[in-house]
Z-matrix of the N, CA and C atoms (Angstrom, degrees):
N
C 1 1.455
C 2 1.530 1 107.69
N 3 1.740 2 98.41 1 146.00
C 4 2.017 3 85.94 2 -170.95
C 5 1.688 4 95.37 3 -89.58
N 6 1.721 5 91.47 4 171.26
C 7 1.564 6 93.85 5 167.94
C 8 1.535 7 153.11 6 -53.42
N 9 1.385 8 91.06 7 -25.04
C 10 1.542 9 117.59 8 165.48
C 11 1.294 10 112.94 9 -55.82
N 12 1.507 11 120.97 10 -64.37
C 13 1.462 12 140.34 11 -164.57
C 14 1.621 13 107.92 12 -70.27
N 15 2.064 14 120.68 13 -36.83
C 16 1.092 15 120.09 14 171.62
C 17 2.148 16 108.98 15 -65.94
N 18 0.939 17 99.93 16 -40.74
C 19 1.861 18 114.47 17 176.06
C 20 1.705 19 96.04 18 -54.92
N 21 1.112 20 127.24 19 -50.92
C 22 1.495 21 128.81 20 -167.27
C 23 1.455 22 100.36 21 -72.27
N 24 1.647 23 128.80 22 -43.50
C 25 1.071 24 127.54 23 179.12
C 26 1.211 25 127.86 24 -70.47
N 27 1.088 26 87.46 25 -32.96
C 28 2.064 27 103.48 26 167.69
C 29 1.178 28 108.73 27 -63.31
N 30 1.745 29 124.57 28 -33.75
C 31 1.688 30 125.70 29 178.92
C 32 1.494 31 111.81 30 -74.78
N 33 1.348 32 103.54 31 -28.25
C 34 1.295 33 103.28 32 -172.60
C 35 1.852 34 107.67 33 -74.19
N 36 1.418 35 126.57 34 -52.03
C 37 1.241 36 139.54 35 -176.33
C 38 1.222 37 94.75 36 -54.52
N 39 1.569 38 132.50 37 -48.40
C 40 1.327 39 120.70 38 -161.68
C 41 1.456 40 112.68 39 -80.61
N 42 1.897 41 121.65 40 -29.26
C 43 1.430 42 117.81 41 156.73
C 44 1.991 43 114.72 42 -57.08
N 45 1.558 44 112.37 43 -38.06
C 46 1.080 45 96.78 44 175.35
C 47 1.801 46 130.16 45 -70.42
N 48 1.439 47 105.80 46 -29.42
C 49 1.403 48 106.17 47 151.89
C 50 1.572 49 130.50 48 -38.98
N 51 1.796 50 101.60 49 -66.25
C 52 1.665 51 95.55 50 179.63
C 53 1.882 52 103.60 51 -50.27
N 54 0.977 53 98.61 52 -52.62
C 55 1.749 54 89.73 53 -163.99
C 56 1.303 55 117.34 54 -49.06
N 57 1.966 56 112.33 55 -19.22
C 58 1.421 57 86.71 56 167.87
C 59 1.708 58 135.27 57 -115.73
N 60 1.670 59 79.64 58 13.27
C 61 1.571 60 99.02 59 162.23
C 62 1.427 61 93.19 60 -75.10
N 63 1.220 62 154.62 61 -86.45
C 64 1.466 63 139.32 62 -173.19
C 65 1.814 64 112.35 63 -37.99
N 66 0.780 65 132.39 64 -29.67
C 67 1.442 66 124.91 65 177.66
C 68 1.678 67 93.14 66 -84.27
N 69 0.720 68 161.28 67 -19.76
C 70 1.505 69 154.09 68 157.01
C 71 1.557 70 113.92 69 -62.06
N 72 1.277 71 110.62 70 -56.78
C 73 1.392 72 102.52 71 169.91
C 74 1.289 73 126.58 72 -84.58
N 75 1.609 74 123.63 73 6.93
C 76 1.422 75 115.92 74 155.02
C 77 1.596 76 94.59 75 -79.07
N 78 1.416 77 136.00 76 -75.45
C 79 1.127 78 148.00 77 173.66
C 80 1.810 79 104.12 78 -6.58
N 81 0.956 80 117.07 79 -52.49
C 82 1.727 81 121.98 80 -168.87
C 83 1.988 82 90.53 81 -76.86
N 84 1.029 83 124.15 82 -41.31
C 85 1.486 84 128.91 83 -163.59
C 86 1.828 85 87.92 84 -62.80
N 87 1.411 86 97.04 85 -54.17
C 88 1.767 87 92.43 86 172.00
C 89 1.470 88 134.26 87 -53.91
N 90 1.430 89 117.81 88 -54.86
C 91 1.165 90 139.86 89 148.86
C 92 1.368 91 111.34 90 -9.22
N 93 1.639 92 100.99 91 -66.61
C 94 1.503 93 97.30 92 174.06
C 95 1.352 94 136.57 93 -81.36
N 96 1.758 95 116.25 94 8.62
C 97 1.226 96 120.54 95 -179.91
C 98 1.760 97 109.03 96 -93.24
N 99 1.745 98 106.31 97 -25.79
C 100 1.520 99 107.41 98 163.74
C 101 1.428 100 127.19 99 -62.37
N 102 0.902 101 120.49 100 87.39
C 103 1.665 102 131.64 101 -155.77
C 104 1.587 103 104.82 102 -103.49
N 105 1.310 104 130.71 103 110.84
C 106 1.909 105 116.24 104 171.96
C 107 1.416 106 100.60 105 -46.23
N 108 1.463 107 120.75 106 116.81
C 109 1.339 108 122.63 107 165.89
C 110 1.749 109 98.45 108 -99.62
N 111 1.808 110 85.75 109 162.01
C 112 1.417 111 124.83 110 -175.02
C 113 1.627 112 101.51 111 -42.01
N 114 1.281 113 129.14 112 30.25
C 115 1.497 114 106.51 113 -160.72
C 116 1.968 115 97.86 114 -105.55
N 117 1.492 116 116.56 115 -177.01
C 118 1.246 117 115.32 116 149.74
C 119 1.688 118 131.09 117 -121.73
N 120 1.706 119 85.38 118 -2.56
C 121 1.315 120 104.21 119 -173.38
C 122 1.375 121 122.08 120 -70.96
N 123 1.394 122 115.98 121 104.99
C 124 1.505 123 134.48 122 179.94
C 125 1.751 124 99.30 123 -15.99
N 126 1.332 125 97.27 124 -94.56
C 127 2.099 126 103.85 125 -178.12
C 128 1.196 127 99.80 126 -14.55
N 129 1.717 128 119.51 127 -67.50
C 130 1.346 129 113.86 128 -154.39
C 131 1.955 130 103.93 129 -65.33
N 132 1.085 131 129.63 130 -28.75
C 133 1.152 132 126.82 131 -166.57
C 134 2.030 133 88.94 132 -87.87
N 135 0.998 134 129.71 133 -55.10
C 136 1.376 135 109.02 134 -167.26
C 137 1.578 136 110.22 135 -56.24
N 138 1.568 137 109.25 136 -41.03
C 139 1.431 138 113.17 137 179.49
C 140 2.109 139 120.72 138 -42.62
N 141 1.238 140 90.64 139 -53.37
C 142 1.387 141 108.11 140 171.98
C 143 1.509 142 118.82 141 -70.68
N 144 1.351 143 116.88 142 -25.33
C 145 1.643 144 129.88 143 156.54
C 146 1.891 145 115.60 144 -49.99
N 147 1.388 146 92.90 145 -57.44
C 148 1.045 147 109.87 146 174.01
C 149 1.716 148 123.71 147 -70.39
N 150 0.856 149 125.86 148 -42.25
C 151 1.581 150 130.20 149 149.49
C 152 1.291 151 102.96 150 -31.01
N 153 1.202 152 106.41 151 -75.18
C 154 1.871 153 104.83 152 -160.63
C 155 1.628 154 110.70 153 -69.91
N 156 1.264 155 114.02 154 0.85
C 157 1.520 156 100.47 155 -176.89
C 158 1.868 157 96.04 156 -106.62
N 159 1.400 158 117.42 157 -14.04
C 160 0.962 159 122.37 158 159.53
C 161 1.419 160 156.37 159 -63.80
N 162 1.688 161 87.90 160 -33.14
C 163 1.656 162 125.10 161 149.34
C 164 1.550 163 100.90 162 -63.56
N 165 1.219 164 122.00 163 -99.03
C 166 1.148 165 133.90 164 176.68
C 167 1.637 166 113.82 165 -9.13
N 168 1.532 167 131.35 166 -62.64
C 169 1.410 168 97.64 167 152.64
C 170 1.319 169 140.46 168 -112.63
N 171 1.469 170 104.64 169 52.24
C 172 1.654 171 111.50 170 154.31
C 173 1.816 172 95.86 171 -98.62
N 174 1.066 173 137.91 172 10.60
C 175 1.192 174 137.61 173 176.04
C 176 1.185 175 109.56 174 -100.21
N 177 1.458 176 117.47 175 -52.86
C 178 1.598 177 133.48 176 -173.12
C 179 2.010 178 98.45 177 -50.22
N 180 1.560 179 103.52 178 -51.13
C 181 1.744 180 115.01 179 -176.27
C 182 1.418 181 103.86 180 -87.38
N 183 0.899 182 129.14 181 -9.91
C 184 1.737 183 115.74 182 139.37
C 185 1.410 184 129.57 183 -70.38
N 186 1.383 185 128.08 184 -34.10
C 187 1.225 186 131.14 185 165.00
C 188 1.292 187 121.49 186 -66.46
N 189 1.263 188 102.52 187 -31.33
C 190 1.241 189 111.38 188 -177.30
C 191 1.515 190 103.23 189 -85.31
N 192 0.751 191 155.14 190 -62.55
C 193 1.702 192 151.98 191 149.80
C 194 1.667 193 114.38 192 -21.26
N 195 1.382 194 103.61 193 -22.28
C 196 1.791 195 99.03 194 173.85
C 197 1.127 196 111.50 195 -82.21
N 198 1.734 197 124.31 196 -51.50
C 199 1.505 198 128.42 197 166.31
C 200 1.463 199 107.91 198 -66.08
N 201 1.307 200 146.14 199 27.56
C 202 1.422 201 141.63 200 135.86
C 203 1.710 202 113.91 201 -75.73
N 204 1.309 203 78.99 202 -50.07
C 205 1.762 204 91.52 203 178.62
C 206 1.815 205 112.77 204 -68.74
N 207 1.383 206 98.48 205 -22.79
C 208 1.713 207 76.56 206 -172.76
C 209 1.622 208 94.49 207 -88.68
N 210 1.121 209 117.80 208 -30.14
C 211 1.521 210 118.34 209 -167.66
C 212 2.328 211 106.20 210 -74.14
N 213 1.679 212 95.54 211 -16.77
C 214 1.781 213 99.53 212 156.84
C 215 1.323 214 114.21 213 -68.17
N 216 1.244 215 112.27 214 -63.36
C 217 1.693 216 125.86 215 -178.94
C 218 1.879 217 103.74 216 -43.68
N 219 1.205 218 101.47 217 -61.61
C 220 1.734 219 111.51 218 -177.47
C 221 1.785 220 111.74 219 -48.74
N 222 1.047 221 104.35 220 -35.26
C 223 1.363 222 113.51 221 162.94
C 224 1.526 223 126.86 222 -84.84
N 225 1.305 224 118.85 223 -16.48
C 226 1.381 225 91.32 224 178.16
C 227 1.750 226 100.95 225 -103.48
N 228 1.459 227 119.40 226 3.91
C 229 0.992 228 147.31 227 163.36
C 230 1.982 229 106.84 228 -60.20
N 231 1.085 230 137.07 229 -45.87
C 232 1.332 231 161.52 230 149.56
C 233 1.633 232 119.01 231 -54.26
N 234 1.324 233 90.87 232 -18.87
C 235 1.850 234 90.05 233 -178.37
C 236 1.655 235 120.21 234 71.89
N 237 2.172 236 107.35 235 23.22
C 238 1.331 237 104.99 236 -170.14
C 239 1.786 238 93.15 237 -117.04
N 240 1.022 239 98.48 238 17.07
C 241 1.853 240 96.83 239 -171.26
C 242 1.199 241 105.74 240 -45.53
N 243 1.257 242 147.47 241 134.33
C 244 1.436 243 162.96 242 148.41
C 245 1.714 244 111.68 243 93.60
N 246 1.047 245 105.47 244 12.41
C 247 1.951 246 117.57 245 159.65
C 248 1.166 247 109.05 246 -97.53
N 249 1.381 248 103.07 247 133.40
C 250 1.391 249 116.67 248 -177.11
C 251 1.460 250 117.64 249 -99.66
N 252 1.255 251 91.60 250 137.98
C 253 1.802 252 103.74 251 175.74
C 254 0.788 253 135.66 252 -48.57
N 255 1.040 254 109.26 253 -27.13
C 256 1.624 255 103.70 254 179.98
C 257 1.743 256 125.47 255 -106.54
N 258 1.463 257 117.55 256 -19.51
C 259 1.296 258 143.33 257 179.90
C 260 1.990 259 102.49 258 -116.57
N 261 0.790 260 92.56 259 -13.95
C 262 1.849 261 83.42 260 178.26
C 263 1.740 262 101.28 261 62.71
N 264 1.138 263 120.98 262 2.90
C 265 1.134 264 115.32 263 -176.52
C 266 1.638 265 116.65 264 -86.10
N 267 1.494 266 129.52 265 164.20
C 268 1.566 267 109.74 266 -167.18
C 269 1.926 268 106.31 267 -97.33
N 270 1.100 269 90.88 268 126.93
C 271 1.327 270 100.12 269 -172.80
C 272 1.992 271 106.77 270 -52.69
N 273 1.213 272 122.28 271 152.43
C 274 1.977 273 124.63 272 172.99
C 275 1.180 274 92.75 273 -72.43
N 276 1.636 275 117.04 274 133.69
C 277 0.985 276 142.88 275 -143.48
C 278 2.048 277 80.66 276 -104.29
N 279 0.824 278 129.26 277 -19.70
C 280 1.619 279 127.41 278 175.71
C 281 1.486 280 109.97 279 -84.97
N 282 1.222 281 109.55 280 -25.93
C 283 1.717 282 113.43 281 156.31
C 284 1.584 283 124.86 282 -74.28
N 285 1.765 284 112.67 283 -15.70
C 286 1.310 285 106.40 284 174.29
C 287 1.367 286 111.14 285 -91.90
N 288 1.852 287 117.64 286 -13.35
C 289 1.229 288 108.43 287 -151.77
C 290 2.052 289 89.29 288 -99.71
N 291 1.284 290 88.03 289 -6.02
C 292 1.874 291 86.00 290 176.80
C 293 1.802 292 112.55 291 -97.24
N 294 1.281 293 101.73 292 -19.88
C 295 1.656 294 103.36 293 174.22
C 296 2.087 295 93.19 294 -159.86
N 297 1.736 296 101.98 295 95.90
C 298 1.011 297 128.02 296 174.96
C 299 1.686 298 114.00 297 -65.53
N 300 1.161 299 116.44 298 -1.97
C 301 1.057 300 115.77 299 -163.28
C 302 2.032 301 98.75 300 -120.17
N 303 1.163 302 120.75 301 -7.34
C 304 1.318 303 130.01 302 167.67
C 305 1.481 304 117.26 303 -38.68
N 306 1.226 305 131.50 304 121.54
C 307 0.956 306 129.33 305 -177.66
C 308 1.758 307 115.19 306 -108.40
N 309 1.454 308 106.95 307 -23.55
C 310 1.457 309 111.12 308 171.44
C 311 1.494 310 115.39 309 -122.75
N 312 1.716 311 104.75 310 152.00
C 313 1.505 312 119.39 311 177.02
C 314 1.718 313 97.77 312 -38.75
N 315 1.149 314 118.13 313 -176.39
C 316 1.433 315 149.66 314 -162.70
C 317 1.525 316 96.41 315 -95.20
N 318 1.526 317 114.31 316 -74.30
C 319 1.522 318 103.11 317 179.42
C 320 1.857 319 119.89 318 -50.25
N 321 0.941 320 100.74 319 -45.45
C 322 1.360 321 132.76 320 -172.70
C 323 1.784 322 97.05 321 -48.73
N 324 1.327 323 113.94 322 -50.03
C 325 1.640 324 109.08 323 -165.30
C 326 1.136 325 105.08 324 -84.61
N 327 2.103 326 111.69 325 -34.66
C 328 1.844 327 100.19 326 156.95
C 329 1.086 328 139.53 327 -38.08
N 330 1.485 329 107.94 328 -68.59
C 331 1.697 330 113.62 329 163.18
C 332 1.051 331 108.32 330 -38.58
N 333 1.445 332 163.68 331 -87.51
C 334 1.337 333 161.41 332 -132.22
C 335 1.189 334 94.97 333 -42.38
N 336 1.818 335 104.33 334 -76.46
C 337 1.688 336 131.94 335 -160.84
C 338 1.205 337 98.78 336 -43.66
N 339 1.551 338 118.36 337 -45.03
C 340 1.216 339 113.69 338 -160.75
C 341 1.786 340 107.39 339 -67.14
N 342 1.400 341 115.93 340 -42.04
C 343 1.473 342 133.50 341 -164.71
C 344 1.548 343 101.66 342 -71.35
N 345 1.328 344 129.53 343 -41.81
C 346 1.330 345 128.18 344 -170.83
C 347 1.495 346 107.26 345 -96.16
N 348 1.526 347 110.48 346 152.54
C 349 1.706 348 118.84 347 172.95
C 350 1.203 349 109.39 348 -57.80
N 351 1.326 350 82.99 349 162.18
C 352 2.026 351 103.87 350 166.03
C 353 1.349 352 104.94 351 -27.76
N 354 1.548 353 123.46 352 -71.15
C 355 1.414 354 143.84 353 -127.36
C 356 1.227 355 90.64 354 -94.74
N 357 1.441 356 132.77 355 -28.15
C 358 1.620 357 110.04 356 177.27
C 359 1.867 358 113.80 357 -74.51
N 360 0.626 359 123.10 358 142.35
C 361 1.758 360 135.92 359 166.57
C 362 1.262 361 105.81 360 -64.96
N 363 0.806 362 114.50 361 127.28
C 364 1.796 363 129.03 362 175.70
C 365 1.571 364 102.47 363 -153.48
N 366 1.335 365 118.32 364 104.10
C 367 1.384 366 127.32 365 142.16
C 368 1.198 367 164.16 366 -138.20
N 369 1.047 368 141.57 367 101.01
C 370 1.312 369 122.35 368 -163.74
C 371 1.946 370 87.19 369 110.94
N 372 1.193 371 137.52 370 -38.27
C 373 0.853 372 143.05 371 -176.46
C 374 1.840 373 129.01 372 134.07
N 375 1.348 374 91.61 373 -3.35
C 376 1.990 375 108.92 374 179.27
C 377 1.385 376 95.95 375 -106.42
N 378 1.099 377 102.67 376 137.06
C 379 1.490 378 116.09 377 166.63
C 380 1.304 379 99.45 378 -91.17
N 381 1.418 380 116.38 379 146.75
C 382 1.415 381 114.16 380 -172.83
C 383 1.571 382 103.17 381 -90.56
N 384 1.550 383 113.10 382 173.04
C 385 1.370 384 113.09 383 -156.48
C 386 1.627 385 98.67 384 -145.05
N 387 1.003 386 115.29 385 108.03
C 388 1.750 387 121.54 386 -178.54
C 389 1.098 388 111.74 387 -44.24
N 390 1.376 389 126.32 388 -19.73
C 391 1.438 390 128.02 389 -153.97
C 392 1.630 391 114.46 390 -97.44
N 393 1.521 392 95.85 391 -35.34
C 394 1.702 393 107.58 392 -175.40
C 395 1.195 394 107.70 393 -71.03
N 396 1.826 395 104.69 394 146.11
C 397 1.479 396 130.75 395 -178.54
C 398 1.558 397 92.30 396 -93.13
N 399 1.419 398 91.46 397 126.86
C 400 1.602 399 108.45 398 161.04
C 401 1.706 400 119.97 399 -102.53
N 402 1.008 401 100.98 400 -11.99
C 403 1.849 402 106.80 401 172.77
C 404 1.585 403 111.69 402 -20.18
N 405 1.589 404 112.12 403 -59.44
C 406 1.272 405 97.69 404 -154.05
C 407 1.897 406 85.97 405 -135.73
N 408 1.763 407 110.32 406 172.90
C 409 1.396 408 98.80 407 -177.35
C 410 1.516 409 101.28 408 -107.24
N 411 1.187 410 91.49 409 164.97
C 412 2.123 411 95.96 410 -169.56
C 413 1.644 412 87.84 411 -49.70
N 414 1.448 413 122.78 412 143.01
C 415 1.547 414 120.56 413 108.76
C 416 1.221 415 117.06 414 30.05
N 417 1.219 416 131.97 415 132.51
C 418 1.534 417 147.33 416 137.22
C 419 1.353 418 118.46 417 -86.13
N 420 1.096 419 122.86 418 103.59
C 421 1.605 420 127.98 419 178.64
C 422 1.377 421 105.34 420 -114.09
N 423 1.629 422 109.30 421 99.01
C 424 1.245 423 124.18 422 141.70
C 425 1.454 424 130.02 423 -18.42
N 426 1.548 425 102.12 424 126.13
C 427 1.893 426 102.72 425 -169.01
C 428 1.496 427 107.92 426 111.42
């Protein structure tokens, strides 16, 4: 990929970042308007059950979509943008420009999906990692 097009992709991940640091903090403004109210009424308590487990994972796949993006940025930051992790091989450049944040070839992210459960996260090619801070996005390092 030329330099131009890696710089454009880097603009693009980093507009898609802010947007979902703002969709998180509208999302949390909501979060906090689902409140257990004073009620006893079943509906009303499953309804509000259901809200919060609904929030909860459109949050989980936002986080998880932010540490894709920082771990894209971190890489093209490294000079490995569009090599894949797991094969070293270079990922189709029509697969980066539809999910920029891919970290493995095409065969490569099948096999995984295919090898790991339901419940693990696998996308794009990063397994997500409980541990990583999404607060802020890596650095831009020039070069």
């Amino acid at each position: 990929m030329n330099p131009n097009k890696i710089e454009d992709t880097r603009r693009r991940l980093s507009g898609e970042y802010q947007n979902l640091i703002r969709l998180i903090n509208r999302r949390s403004v909501g979060a906090e308007e689902i409140k257990v109210e004073n009620t006893e009424d079943e509906g009303d308590l499953a309804t509000i059950s259901h809200d919060r487990g609904l929030l909860y994972n459109l949050h989980e796949g936002t986080f998880a979509r932010l540490r894709f993006i920082q771990e894209a940025i971190k890489a093209i930051d490294r000079g490995q943008y569009g090599e894949c992790i797991r094969c070293r091989g270079r990922i189709n450049e029509k697969r980066l420009e539809a999910a920029p944040w891919a970290m493995m070839c095409l065969g490569c992210q099948e096999e995984t999906e295919s090898t790991h459960s339901p419940s693990r996260l696998v996308l794009a090619g990063w397994e997500a990692k409980e541990s990583e801070d999404v607060a802020d996005p890596p650095a831009h390092r020039p070069g």
